[in-house]
PLY file of the C-alpha trace (Angstrom):
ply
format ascii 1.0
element vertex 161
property float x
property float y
property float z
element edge 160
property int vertex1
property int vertex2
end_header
-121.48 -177.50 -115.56
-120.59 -177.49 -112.08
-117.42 -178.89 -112.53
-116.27 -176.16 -114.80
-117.51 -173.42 -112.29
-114.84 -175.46 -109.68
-112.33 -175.29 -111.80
-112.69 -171.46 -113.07
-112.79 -170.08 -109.76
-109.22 -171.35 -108.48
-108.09 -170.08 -111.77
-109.15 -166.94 -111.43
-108.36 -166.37 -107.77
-104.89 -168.00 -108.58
-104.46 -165.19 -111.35
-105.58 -162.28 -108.60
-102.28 -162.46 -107.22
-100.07 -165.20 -107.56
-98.25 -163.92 -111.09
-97.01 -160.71 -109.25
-93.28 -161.65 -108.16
-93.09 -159.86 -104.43
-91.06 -156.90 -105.81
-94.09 -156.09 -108.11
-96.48 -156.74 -105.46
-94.68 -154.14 -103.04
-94.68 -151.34 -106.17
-98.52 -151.89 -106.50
-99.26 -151.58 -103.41
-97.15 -148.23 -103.13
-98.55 -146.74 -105.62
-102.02 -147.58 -104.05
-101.21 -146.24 -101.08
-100.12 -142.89 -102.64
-103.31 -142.58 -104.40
-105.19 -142.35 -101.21
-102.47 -140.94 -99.34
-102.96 -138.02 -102.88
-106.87 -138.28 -102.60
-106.92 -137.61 -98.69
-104.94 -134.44 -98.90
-107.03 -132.37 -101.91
-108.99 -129.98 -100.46
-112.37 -128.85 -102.15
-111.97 -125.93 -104.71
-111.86 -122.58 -103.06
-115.08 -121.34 -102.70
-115.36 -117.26 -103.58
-117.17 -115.33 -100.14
-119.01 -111.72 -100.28
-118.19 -110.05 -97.48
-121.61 -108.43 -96.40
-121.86 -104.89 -94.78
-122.33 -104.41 -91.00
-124.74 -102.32 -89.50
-123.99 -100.11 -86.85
-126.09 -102.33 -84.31
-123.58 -105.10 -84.53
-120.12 -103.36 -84.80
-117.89 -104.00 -82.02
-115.62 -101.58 -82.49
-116.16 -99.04 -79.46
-116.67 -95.65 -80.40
-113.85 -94.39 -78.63
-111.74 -97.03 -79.82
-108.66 -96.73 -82.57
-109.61 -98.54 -85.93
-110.65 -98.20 -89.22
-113.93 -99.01 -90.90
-113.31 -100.63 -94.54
-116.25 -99.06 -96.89
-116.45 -100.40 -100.82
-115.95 -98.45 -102.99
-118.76 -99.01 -104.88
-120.71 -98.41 -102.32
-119.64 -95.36 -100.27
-122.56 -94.71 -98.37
-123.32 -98.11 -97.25
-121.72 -100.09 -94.12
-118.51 -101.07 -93.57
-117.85 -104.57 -94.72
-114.73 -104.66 -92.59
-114.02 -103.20 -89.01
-110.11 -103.14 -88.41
-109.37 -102.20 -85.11
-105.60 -102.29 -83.03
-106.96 -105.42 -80.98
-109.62 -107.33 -82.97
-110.42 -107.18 -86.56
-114.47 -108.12 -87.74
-116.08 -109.31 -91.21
-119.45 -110.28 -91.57
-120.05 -113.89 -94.05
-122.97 -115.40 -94.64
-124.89 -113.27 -92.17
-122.72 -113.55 -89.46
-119.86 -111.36 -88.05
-116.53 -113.18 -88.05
-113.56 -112.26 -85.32
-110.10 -112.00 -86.46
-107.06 -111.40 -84.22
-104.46 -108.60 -86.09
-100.77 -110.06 -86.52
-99.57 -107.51 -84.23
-95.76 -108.54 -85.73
-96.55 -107.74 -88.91
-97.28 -103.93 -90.79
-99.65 -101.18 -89.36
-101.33 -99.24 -91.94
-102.50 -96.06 -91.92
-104.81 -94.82 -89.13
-103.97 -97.41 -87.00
-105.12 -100.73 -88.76
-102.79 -104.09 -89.34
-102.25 -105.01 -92.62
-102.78 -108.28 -91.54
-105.70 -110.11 -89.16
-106.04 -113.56 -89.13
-109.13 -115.83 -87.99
-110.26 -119.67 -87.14
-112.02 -119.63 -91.25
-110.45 -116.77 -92.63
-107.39 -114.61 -93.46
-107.58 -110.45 -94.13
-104.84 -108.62 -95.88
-105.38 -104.76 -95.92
-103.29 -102.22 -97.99
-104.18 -98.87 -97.88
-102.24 -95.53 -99.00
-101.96 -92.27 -96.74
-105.34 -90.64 -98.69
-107.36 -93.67 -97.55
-107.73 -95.21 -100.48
-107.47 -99.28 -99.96
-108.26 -102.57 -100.78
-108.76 -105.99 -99.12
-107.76 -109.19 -99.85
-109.66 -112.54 -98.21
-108.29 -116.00 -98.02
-109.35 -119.16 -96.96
-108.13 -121.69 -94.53
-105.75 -123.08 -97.43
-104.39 -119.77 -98.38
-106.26 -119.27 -101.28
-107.74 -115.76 -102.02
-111.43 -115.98 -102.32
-112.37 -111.99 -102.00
-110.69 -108.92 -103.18
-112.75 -105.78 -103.36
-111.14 -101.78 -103.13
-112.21 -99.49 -100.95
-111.49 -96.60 -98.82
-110.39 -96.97 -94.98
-112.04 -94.48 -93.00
-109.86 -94.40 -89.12
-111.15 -92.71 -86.07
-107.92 -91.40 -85.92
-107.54 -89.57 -89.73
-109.99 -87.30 -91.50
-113.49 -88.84 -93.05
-113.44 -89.16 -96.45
0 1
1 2
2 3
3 4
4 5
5 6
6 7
7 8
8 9
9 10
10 11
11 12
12 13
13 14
14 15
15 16
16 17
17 18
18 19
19 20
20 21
21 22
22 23
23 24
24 25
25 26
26 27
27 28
28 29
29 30
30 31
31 32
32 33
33 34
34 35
35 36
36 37
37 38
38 39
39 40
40 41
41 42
42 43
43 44
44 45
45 46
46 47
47 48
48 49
49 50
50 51
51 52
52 53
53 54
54 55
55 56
56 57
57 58
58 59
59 60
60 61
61 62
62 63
63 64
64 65
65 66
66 67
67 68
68 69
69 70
70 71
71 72
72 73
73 74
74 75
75 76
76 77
77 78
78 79
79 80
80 81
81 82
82 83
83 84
84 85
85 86
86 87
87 88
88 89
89 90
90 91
91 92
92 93
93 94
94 95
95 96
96 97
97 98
98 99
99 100
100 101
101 102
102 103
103 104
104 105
105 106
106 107
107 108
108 109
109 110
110 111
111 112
112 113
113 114
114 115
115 116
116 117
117 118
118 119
119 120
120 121
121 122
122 123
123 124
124 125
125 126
126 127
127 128
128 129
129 130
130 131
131 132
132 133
133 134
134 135
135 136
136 137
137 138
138 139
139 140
140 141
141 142
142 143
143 144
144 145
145 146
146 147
147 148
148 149
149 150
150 151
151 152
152 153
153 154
154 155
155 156
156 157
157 158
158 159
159 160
């Protein structure tokens, strides 16, 4: 019995790699490499966000200050879930307010707004129409859209709605 356990194992290490001719070696290990190479660049699936309102104590939008306040529409009467200022734009996730820089090279909307504001975690696209009605768009780090909601944009510097 022991002699046939000798024997078996160079046999089956010899047949682990020595019938591969080098050129068939080299494509296996290619293709191994771009599997993990593949597997190391998927990114999780895009997880959908709620953006949550934020109460007066914790805007940071001076009062003074020219911006827009993005209010569902669903929900009229409630907070802002968006504060869009000319210098900083803020969303609140999972309890906690988020800073994102406007892309000062890109669209203004109306009141004073960008149409675009841009963040370490997060992306915000705004498009709005002259009567206030709007809606926001939220993506992730990857560029994929994980909130859309419509709303009216209220602006310090137009008419309440």
């Amino acid at each position: 019995m022991k002699s046939l356990s000798a024997l078996a194992l160079p046999a089956l290490l010899s047949a682990c790699g020595s019938g591969m001719t080098p050129e068939e070696k080299a494509r296996a290990d290619a293709r191994d490499v771009a599997f993990v190479e593949k597997a190391q660049k998927q990114h999780a699936p895009a997880q959908p966000i709620v953006l949550e309102g934020i109460p007066a104590k914790e805007q940071a939008l001076p009062p003074a200050a020219k911006g827009c306040r993005f209010v569902l529409r669903e929900n009229p009467s409630g907070d802002p879930v968006a504060l869009l200022g000319e210098v900083t734009g803020h969303i609140r996730v999972g309890g906690k307010v988020v800073l994102l820089a406007p892309d000062t090279g890109g669209d203004k909307a109306p009141g004073g707004a960008w149409a675009k504001y841009v963040g370490k975690t997060h992306l915000l696209r705004l498009m709005a129409n002259d009567t206030g009605g709007a809606w926001i768009e939220v993506f992730d780090p990857y560029n994929r859209k994980v909130y859309f909601a419509p709303g009216d944009l209220r602006c310090a510097s137009a008419p309440q709605r």
